[in-house]
C-alpha positions as CSV (number, residue, x, y, z in Angstrom):
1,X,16.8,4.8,-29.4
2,X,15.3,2.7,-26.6
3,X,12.0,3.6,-25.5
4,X,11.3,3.9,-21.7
5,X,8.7,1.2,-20.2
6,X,6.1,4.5,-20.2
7,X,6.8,5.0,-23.7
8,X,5.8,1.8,-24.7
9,X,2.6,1.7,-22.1
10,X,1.4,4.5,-23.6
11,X,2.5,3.7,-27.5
12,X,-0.2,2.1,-29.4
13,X,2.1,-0.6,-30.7
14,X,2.6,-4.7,-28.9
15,X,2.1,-4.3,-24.7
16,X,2.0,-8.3,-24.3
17,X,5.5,-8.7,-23.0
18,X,5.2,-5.6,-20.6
19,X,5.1,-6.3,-17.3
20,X,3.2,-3.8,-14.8
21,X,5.4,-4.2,-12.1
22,X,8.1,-3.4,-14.1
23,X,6.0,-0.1,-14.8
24,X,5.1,0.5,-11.3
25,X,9.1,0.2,-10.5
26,X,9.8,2.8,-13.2
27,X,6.8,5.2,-11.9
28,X,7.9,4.7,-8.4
29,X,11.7,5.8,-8.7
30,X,10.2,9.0,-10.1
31,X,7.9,9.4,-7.7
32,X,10.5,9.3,-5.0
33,X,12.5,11.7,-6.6
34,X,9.8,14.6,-7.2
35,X,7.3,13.8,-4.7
36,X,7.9,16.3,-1.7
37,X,6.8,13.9,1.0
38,X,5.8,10.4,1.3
39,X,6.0,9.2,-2.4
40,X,5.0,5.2,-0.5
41,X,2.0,6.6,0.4
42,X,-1.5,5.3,-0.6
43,X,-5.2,4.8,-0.5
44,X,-6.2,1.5,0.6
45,X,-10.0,0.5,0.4
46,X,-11.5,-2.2,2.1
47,X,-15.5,-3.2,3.0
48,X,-17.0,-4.0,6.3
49,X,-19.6,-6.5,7.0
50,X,-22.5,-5.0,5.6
51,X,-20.8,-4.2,2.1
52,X,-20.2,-0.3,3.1
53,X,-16.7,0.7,1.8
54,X,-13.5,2.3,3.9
55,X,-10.6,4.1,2.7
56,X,-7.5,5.0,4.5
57,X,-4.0,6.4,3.8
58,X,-1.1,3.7,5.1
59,X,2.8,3.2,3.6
60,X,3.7,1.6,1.4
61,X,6.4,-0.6,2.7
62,X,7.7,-3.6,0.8
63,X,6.4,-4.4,-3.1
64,X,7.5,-7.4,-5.5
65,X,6.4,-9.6,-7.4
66,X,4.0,-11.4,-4.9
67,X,2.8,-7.8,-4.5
68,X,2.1,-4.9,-3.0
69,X,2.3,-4.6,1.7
70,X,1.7,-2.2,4.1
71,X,1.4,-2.7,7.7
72,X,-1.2,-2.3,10.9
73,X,-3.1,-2.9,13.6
74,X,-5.3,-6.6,13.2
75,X,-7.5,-5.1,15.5
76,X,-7.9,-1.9,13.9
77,X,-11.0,-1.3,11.0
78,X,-9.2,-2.4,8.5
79,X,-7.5,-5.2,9.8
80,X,-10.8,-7.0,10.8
81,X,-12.3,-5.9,7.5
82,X,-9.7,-7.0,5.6
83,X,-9.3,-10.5,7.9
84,X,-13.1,-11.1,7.4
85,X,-13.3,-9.9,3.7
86,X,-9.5,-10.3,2.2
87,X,-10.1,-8.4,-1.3
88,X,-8.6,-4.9,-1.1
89,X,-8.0,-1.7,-3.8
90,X,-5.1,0.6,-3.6
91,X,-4.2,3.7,-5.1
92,X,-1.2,5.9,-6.0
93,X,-1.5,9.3,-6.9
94,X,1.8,11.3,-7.1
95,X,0.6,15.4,-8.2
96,X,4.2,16.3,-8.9
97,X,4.2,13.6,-11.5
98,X,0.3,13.8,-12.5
99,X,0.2,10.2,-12.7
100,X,-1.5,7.7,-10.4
101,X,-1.9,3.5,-10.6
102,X,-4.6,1.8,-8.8
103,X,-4.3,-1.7,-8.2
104,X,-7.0,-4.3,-7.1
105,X,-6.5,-8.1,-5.7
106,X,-6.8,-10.7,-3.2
107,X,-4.9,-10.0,-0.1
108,X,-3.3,-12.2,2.4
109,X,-1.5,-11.9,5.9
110,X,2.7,-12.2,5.6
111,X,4.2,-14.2,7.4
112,X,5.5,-13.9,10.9
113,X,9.3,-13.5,9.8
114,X,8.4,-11.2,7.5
115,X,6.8,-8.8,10.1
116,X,9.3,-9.5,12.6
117,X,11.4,-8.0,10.7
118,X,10.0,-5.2,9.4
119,X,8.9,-4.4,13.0
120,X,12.7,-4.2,14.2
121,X,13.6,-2.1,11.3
122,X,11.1,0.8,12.7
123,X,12.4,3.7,15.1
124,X,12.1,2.7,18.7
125,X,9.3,5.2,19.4
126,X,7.3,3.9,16.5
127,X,7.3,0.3,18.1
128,X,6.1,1.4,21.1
129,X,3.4,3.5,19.5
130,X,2.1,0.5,17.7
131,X,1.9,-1.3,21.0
132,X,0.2,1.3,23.2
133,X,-2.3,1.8,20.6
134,X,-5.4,0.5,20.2
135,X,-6.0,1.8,17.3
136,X,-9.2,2.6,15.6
137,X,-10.9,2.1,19.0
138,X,-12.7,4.8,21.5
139,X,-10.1,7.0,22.9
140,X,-11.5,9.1,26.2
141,X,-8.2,11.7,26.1
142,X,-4.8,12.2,24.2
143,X,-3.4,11.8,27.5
144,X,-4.6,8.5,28.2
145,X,-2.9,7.6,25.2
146,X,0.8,9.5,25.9
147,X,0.5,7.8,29.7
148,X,0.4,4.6,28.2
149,X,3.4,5.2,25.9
150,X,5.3,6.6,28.8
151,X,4.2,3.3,30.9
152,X,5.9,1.6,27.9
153,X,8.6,3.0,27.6
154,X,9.6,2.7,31.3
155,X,9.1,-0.9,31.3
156,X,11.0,-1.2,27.9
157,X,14.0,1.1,28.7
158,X,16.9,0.3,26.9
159,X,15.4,-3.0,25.5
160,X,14.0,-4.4,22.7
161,X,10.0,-4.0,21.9
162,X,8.5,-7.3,21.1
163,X,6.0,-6.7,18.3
164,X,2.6,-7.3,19.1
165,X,0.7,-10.0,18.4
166,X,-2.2,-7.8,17.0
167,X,0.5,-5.9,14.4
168,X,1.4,-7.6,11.1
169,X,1.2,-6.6,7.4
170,X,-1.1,-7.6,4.9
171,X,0.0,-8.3,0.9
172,X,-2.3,-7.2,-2.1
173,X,-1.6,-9.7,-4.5
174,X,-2.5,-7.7,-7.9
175,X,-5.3,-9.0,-10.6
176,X,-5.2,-6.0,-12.0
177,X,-3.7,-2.6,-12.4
178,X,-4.8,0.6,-14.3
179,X,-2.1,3.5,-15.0
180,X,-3.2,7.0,-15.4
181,X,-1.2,9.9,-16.9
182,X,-2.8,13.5,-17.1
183,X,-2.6,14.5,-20.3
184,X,-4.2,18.3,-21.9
185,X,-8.2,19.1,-22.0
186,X,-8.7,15.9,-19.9
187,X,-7.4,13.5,-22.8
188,X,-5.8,11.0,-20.0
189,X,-4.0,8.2,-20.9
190,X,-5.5,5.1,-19.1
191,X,-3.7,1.5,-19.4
192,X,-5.3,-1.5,-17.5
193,X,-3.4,-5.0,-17.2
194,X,-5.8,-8.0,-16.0
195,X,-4.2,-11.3,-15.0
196,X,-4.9,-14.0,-17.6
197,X,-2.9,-16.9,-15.6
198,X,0.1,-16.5,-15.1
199,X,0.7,-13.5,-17.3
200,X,-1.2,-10.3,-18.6
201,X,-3.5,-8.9,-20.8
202,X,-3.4,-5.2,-21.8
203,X,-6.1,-2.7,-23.1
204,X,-6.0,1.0,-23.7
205,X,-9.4,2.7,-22.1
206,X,-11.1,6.1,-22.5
207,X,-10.0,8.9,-20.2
């Protein structure tokens, strides 16, 4: 019988030819069939200038092999922390499956095309969200906010929303990912994979 790709994370035996975005894909179709709500979403850390870390929930919204984007505001925190220092940890925790995968890497701005068109593949109101907010920024009322998505919206009408300059995605490019599985009296299973060139190395760590 075949084992799953979990199985053979897990199993004490050869890991070298395992690939963990191949695991991540496995975890993921799970996750999207258990987790109640958002199953794309995840932690995102980041540092600002004077080394002090940030953490922030965003979506998931395209993975592969080049790695792992979200989306945002290049003006927000993030975006200039991540502009001025591009090296970024994620994490994944799904409870209804009591497993989680953290990832660590460079990161690196996609490219124009590639936001475009994520942009126009968002609900209407979403776009115009992103482009009345300045997010992350000093807000003096909710309602100077809602006036300046109905100020949008008028001049929009039945248009197209051009995406904003300031709004693009950012790729983590994986050096390294750890999986976690709960497992009885705290015994976790922990797998890391660091990248040695252009492949993988493997090792099994305490809970």
């Amino acid at each position: 019988m075949l084992q799953t790709l979990t199985e053979r994370l897990f199993d004490d035996g050869d890991r070298t030819d395992l690939d963990p975005f191949a695991v991540f894909e496995e975890w993921f179709a799970l996750a999207r069939e258990s987790e109640p709500n958002d199953p794309n979403a995840m932690a995102v850390a980041s540092v600002d200038a004077d080394g002090m870390p940030d953490v922030r929930m965003v979506l998931l919204n395209a993975r592969g092999p080049e790695g792992f984007v979200f989306f945002t505001n290049f003006e927000s925190d993030k975006g200039r922390q991540l502009l001025a220092q591009p090296r970024a940890a994620m994490l994944m925790h799904w409870k209804s499956l009591r497993r989680q995968v953290r990832v660590r890497g460079p990161v690196e701005p996609v490219p124009a095309g590639e936001a475009d068109a994520y942009f126009a593949s968002r609900p209407k109101g979403s776009q115009i969200a992103s482009s009345a907010s300045d997010q992350s920024r000093p807000l003096d009322s909710r309602q100077t906010l809602m006036d300046r998505v109905q100020a949008l919206e008028t001049e929009v009408g039945e248009g197209p929303v051009t995406r904003p300059a300031h709004w693009s995605g950012f790729r983590i490019v994986p050096i390294a990912f750890e999986f976690w599985k709960d497992g009885q009296f705290r015994l976790h299973d922990r797998v890391r994979f660091t990248r040695a060139g252009t492949g993988w190395t493997s090792e099994r760590l305490y809970p």
